[in-house]
N, C-alpha and C positions, 0 to 999 in steps of 0.2 A: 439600551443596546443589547439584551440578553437575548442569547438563543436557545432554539430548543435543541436537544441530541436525542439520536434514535438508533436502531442497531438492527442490520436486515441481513437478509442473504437468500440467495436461491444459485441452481446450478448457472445461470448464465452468468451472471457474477463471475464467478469463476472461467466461465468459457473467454470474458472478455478480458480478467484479466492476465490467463494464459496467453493467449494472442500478443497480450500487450509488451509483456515480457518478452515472448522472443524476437518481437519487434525493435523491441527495444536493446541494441547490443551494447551499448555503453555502459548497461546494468550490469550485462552477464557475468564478468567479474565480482558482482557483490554476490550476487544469490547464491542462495542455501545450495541448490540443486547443481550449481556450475556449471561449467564448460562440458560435461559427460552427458548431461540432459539436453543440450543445445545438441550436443553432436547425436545422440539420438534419436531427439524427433525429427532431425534434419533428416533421418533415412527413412522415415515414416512418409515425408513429404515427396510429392510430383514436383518434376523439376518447374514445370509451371509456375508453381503456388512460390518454393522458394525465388522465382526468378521476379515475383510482381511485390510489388512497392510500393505500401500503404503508408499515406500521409499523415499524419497526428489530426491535422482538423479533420479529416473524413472519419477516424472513431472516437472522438469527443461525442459530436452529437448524438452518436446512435449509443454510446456509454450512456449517457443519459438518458436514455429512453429507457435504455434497459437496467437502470436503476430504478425506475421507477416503473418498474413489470417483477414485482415481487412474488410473483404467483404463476408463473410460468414456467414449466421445463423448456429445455433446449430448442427443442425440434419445435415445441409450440410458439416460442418466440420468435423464430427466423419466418416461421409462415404469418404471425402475427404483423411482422416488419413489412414482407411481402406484398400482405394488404394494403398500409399504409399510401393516403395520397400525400402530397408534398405537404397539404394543406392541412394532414392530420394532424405531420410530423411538425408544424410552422407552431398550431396550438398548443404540442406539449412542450415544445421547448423555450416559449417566448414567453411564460411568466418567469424561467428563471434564467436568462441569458439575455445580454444587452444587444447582441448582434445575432441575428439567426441568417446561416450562410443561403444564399440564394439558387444553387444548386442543391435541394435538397433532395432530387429526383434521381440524381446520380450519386449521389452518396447512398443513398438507400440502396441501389441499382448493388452498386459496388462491394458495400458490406453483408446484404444480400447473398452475392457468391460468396466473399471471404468465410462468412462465418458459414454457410455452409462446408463449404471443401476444412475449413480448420476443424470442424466438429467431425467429418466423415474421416479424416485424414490421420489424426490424433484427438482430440475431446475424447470422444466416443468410447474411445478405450481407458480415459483415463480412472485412478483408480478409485471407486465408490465409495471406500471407505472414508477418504480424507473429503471429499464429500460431505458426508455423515457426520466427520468430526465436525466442519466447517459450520454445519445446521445446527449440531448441537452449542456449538461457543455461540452463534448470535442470539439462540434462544436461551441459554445464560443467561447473556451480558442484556437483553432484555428484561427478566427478569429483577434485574437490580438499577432497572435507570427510575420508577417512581420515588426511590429516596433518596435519587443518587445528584449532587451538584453538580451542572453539566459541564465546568471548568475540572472540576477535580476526578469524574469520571473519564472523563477526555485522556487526561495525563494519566491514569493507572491501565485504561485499555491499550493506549500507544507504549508506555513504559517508559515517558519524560518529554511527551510533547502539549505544550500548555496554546491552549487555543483562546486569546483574546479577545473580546466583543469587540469588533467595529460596525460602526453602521453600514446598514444593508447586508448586514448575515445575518438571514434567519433560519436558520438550520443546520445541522452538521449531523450527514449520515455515514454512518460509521458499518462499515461491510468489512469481514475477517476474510483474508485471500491466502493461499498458502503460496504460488507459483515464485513470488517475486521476495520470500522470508529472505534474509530478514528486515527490510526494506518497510516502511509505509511510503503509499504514496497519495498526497493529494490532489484533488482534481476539483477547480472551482469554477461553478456556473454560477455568477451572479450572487442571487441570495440564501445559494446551497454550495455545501462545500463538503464532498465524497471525500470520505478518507478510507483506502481501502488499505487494513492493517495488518501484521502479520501475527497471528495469535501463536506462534513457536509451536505450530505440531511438528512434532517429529518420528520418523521411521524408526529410533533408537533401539537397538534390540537389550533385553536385560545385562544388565551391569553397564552399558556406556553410558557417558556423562550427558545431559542434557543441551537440546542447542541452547539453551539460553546460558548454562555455564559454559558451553564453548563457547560463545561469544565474549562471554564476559573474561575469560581467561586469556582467549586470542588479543582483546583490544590491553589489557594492562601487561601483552610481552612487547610490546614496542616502548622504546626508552623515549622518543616525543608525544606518544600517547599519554605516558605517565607524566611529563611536566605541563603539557594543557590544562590534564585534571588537576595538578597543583595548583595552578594559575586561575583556573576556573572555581577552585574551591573557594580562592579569597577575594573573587572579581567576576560579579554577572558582566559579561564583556560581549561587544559584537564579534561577528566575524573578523573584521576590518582589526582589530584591536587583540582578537587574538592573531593574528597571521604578524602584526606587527613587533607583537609579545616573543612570538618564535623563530620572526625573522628566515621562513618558510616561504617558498615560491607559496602561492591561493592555493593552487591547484592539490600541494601536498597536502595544506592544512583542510580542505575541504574535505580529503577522501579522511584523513584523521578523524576528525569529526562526525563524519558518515561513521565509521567503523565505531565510536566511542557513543556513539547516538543510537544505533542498534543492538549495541550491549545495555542499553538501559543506564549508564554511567553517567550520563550528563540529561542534562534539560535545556531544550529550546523552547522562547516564546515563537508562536507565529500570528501575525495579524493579517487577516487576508492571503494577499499571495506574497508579502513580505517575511522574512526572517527575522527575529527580532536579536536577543540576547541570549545566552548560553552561561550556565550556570554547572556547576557540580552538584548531583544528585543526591542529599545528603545520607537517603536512605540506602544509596550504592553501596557501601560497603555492611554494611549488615545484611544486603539481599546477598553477596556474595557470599559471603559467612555460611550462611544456613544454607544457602544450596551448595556449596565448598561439603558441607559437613553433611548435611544429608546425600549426597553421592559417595561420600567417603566410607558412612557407616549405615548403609540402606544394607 
C-alpha cells in the first residue's frame, strides 16, 4: 500500500491557487494575507468577473490538468487548455479520477475565460519574488525526497500532517502555495492526492517575529487551545472525542484545531479524504523554544 511523494511547482500553481482562495470566502478569515487583500484585489477586478460564480467541480478538473503541466508559464497554459478537445481533456483525467464529468467542453470553455481575465486582472501583477521563493522551496524539498521516508517527509513539509497508506494512493504531489498560508489544502483525484502546502514565506521586515512564531504564539493565547493540547498530549483522540472532551459546539472546536494545526502544535492522521486522529506534537514545544529564543536574541 506504499506510495510514492514528489514535490513540483510552476507559476500556474499559483495562478490556480490564488483564484481558489478568493473564491473561497470561508477561508478568508484564516489566511495570512486577510480581509485587506480580498478587499484589494476586489478593486483590481471588473464588476463582471466579481459578479460570475465559479463552481468547485468546474476547477477541480482543469486543477488537475494543470498540475500535471509542470513546464508551462501562465499565458502558455491557458493557450495550451485552449487547444484542448474534450477528448484530450477525457485522457488526462481518467487514469486518475473515477468519474470524469461529461461536460468537459464547457468547463474548458469557462475556465478558459476565468483564468484568463484572473491573470490580466490581478496574476499578472502579482509579485515575482515570492514566485522565485516558491520555485526555489520545491527544488529544495526535491532535492531531499531520494533519502527521504515518504511518511515522514510528508509530516515535516506540512508541519504535523501524517499521510497514511490506503489502497488506491499512488502518489502524493506535494506543491508549496503562498495565497492561502497558512492553510494546507488537499485535493484528491483517485489515485493522486495534491497537497498544496503553505511553506511560511513571509514579507517580515528585520526585527519582526516570524509567521511561524506568530502562529505558534497566537494558537497557545486562547485558554481552550491550551486545554486541547493538554488533552491531546495524553490522548491520540478523534475529532468526535475531542469536542466531547471540551464540551464545545464542532464548529468551535474545529476552527480550534484549524488554528493549533497550522501553528504546527499538533498532528493529524489522514487517510484518504478522511480525518483520522489528532495527537500533541511532541516536538512542539522545543520548535517553540528555539524559534522563541532565536527572535529574542537574533
Amino acid at each position: 500500500m506504499a506510495y510514492i511523494v514528489d514535490v513540483a511547482f510552476s507559476p500556474v500553481n499559483e495562478l490556480m491557487m490564488s483564484l481558489y482562495t478568493y473564491l473561497c470566502k470561508k477561508s478568508h478569515k484564516r489566511i495570512d494575507l486577510g480581509a485587506l487583500w480580498v478587499k484589494n484585489v476586489e478593486k483590481t477586478l471588473s464588476p463582471e468577473f466579481k459578479g460570475s460564480v465559479l463552481e468547485e467541480d468546474i476547477w477541480m478538473p482543469i486543477h488537475l490538468l494543470a498540475c500535471q503541466k509542470q513546464d508551462m508559464d501562465v499565458l502558455s497554459f491557458i493557450q495550451w487548455l485552449e487547444r484542448l478537445t474534450p477528448g484530450d481533456i477525457y485522457e488526462s483525467l481518467a487514469p486518475w479520477v473515477d468519474t470524469v464529468p461529461s461536460n468537459l467542453g464547457e468547463i474548458k470553455q469557462t475556465m478558459v475565460h476565468v483564468l484568463s481575465e484572473w491573470n490580466e486582472q490581478y496574476f499578472n501583477n502579482f509579485d515575482i519574488g515570492i514566485i522565485d521563493e516558491l520555485k526555489k522551496e520545491a527544488e529544495h524539498q526535491r532535492s531531499l525526497l531520494e533519502k527521504a521516508d515518504p511518511i515522514e517527509f510528508g509530516k515535516q513539509l506540512t508541519n504535523g500532517i501524517i499521510f497514511k497508506p490506503i489502497d488506491g494512493l499512488k502518489k502524493i504531489l506535494f506543491i508549496p502555495q503562498y495565497h492561502s498560508q497558512p492553510s494546507h489544502y488537499m485535493f484528491h483525484y483517485g489515485g493522486i492526492t495534491i497537497c498544496a502546502y503553505s511553506p511560511y514565506i513571509s514579507n517580515a521586515e528585520p526585527g519582526e517575529p516570524s509567521l511561524e512564531l506568530l502562529l505558534m504564539t497566537k494558537a497557545l493565547s486562547d485558554k481552550s487551545r491550551l486545554k486541547i493540547i493538554k488533552y491531546l498530549a495524553g490522548s491520540q483522540s478523534s475529532f468526535i472525542e475531542v469536542v466531547r472532551h471540551m464540551g464545545l459546539a464542532r464548529s468551535t472546536v474545529h476552527d480550534h484545531l484549524i488554528i493549533l494545526r497550522a501553528a504546527g502544535l499538533i498532528e493529524v492522521e489522514i487517510a484518504g479524504e478522511s480525518l483520522g486522529t489528532y495527537r500533541f506534537r511532541k516536538e512542539a514545544a522545543s520548535m517553540l523554544f528555539n524559534k522563541l529564543e532565536s527572535y529574542i536574541y537574533q
